[in-house]
C-alpha positions in Angstrom: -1.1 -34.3 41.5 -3.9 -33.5 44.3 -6.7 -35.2 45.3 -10.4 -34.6 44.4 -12.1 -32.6 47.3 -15.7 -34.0 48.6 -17.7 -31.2 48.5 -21.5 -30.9 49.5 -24.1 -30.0 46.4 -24.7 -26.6 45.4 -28.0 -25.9 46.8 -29.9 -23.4 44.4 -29.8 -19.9 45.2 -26.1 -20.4 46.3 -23.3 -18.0 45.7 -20.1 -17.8 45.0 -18.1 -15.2 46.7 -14.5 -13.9 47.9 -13.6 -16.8 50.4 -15.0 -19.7 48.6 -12.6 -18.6 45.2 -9.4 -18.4 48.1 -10.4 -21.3 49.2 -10.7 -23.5 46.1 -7.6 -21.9 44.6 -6.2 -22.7 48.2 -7.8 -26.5 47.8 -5.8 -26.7 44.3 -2.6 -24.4 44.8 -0.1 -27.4 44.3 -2.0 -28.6 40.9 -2.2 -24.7 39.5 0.5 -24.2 40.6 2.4 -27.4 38.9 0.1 -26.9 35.7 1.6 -23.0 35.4 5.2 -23.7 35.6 5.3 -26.7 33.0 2.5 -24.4 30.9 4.7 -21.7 31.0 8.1 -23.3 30.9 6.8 -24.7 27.5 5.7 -21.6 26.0 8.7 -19.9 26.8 10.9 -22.2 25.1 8.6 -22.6 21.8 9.2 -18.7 21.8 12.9 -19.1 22.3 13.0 -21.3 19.9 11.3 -19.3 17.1 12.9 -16.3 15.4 13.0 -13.1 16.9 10.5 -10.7 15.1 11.8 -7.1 14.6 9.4 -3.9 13.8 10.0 -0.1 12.6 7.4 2.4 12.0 7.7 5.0 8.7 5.4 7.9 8.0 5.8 9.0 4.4 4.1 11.6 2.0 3.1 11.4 -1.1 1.9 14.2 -3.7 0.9 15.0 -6.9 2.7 18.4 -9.0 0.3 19.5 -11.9 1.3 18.7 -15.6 2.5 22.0 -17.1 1.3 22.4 -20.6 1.0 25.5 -22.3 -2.4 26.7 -21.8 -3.4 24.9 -18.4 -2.0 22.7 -15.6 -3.7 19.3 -15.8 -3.9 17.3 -12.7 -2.3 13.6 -12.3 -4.0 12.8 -9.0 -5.3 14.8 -5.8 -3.6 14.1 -2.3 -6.3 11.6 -1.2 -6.1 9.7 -4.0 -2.1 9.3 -3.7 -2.4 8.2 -0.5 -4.9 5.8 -1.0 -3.1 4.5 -4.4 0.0 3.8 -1.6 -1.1 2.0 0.3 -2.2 -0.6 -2.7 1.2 -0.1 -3.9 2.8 -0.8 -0.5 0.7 -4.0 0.1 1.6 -5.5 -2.7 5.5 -4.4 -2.9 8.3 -6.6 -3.1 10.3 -6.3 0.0 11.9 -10.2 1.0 11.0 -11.4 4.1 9.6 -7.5 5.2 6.0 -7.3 6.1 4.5 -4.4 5.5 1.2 -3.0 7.4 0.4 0.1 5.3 -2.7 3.1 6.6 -3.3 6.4 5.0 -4.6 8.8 7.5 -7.2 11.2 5.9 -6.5 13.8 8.2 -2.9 14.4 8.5 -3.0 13.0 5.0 0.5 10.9 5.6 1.0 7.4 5.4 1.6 5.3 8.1 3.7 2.1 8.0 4.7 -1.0 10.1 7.1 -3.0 8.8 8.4 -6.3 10.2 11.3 -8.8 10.1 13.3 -11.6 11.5 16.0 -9.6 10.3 17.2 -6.2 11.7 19.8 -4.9 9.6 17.1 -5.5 6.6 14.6 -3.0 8.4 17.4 -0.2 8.7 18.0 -0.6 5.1 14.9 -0.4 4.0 13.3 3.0 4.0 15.0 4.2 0.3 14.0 1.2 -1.0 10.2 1.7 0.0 10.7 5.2 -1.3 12.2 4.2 -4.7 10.0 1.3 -5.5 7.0 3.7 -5.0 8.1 6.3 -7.3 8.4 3.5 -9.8 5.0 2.0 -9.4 3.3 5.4 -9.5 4.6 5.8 -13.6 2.3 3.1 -14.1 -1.0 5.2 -13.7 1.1 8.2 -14.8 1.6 6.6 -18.4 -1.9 5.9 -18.8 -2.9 9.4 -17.8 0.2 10.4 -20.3 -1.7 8.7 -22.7 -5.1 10.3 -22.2 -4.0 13.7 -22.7 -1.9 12.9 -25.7 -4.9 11.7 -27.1 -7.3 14.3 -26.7 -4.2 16.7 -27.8 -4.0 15.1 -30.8 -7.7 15.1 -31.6 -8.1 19.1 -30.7 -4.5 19.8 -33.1 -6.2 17.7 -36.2 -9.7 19.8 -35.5 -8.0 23.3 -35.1 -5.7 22.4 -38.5 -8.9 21.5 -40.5 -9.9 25.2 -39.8 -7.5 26.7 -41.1 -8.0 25.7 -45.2 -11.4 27.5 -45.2 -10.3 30.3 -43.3 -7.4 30.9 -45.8 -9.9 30.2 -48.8 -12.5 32.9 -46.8 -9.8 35.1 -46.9 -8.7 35.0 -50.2 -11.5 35.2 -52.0 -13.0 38.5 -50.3 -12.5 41.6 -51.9 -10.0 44.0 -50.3 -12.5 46.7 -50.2 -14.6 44.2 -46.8 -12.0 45.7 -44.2 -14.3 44.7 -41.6 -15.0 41.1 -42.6 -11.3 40.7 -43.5 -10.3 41.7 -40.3 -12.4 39.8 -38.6 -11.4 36.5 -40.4 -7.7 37.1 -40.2 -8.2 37.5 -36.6 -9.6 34.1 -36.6 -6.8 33.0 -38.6 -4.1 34.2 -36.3 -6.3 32.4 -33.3 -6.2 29.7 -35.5 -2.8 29.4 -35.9 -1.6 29.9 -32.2 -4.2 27.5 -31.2 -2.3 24.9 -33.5 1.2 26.0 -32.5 0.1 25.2 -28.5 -0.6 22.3 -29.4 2.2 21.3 -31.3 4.0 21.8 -28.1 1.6 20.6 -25.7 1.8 17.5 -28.0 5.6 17.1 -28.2 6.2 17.5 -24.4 3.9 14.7 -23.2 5.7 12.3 -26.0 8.8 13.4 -24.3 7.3 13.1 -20.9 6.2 9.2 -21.8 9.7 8.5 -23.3 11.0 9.6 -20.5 9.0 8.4 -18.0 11.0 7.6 -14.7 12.6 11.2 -14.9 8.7 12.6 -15.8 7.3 10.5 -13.1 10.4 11.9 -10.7 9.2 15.4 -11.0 5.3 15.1 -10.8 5.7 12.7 -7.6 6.8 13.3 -4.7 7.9 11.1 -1.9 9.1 11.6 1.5 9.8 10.3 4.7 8.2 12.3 7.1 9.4 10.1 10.5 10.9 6.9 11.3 11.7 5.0 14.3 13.7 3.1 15.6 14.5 -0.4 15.0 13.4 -3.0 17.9 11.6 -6.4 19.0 7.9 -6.8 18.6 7.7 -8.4 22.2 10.7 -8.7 24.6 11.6 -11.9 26.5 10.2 -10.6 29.5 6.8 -9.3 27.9 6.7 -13.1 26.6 7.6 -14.8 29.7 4.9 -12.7 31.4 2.1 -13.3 29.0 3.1 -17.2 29.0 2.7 -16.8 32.9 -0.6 -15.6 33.0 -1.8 -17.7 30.2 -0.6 -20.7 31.6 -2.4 -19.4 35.5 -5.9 -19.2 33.7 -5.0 -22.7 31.7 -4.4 -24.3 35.0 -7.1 -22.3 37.1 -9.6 -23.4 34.0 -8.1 -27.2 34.5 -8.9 -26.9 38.0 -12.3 -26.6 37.7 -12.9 -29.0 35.5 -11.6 -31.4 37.4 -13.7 -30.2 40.9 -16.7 -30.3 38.5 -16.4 -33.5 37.9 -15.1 -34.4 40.9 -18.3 -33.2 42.4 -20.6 -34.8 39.8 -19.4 -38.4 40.3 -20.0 -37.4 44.9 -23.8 -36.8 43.8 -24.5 -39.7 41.3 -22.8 -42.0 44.1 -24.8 -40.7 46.8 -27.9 -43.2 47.6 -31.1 -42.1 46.3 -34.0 -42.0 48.8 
């Protein structure tokens, strides 16, 4: 351990330049220098003594097909909001001991992810299951969406049928002779009628679509791994052993001084007072 250095007091207006810090750290080298090595020789083996931590980085894409139906393509969910939906699926996901750090990027419109583990092989195994359990989670919102539509299907198919009684009753009762008006309504009746059968089908094809949802869901999502690295260590042992090093310097430095501070406080209040 060193000794406290006598200094003089600090006279106001004093400062502090090059030679005075080489000098103090001069005064102290053998106490800094001490402090560092059983600092860092600590924190080095606290981090050998933890797990190693292993990271990869995926970049997926995600998108949205239209539903076909037979007279328009309704849309599940733009690309902005499939993104965004991802990444609330991917922080909640159930991976193990996988952590997973999830961004959508707006303007390449791709998600980015970080995933980390004390286990290796798990992160080169994981990709296909991030992919499958996201096409899972996405028939979720598809179902409800299913389920909308069906609904206002249903509604449009029981108003277009309840057209169609008068219409007949229309025609039946005018007399052959109104070419004109008969025309006219059996026109209607015809719309009628194609109207219904549309949405018949519109109406039978998203009740398959919800019975069969994961194949559905399969088809209107899609996602893909755009990139992936590499598997490797969040820190090496020399990036740790470095950090500990300079972490453990400033500790000591810091220690230092304290210790001349007060050092130099106790020289004044024992000086006599005039």
């Amino acid at each position: 351990m060193f000794q406290p250095t006598k200094h003089n007091s600090t006279q106001p207006g004093d400062e502090i330049g090059l030679v005075d810090i080489v000098q103090f750290l001069i005064r102290h080298i053998k106490f800094i220098g001490l402090t560092t090595v059983v600092l860092s020789s600590a924190a080095i083996a606290l981090s050998l003594l933890n797990p190693k931590q292993y990271q990869k980085q995926l970049t997926l894409s995600v998108r949205s097909t239209s539903i076909p139906l037979s007279s328009q393509l309704l849309p599940f969910i733009d690309i902005n909001q499939a993104g965004a939906l991802t990444v609330d699926f991917l922080r909640s996901s159930q991976l193990g001991e996988i952590t997973v750090t999830a961004r959508y990027d707006i303007e390449t419109q791709k998600i980015d992810l970080n995933l980390q583990s004390p286990n290796a092989k798990t992160l080169n195994t994981v990709a296909p299951k991030i992919v499958s359990q996201l096409k899972t989670r996405f028939q979720e919102p598809l179902n409800q969406s299913l389920t909308a539509w069906l609904t206002t299907t249903e509604l449009q198919l029981e108003k277009e049928k309840s057209i169609l009684p008068p219409l007949q009753q229309t025609i039946a009762q005018l007399p052959p002779t109104n070419t004109g008006k008969l025309d006219a309504l059996e026109a209607e009746q015809a719309q009628a009628a194609a109207d219904i059968a549309a949405l018949e089908f519109d109406k039978d094809y998203l009740e398959q679509s919800q019975k069969n949802l994961p194949k559905f869901a399969a088809k209107i999502m899609s996602v893909q791994i755009v990139s992936e690295s590499e598997v490797q260590e969040t820190r090496s042992s020399g990036q740790m052993a470095v950090i500990a090093v300079i972490a453990s310097f400033m500790v000591a430095v810091l220690a230092a001084i304290i210790w001349d501070q007060v050092a130099r406080i106790k020289n004044d209040l024992s000086q006599p007072k005039n």
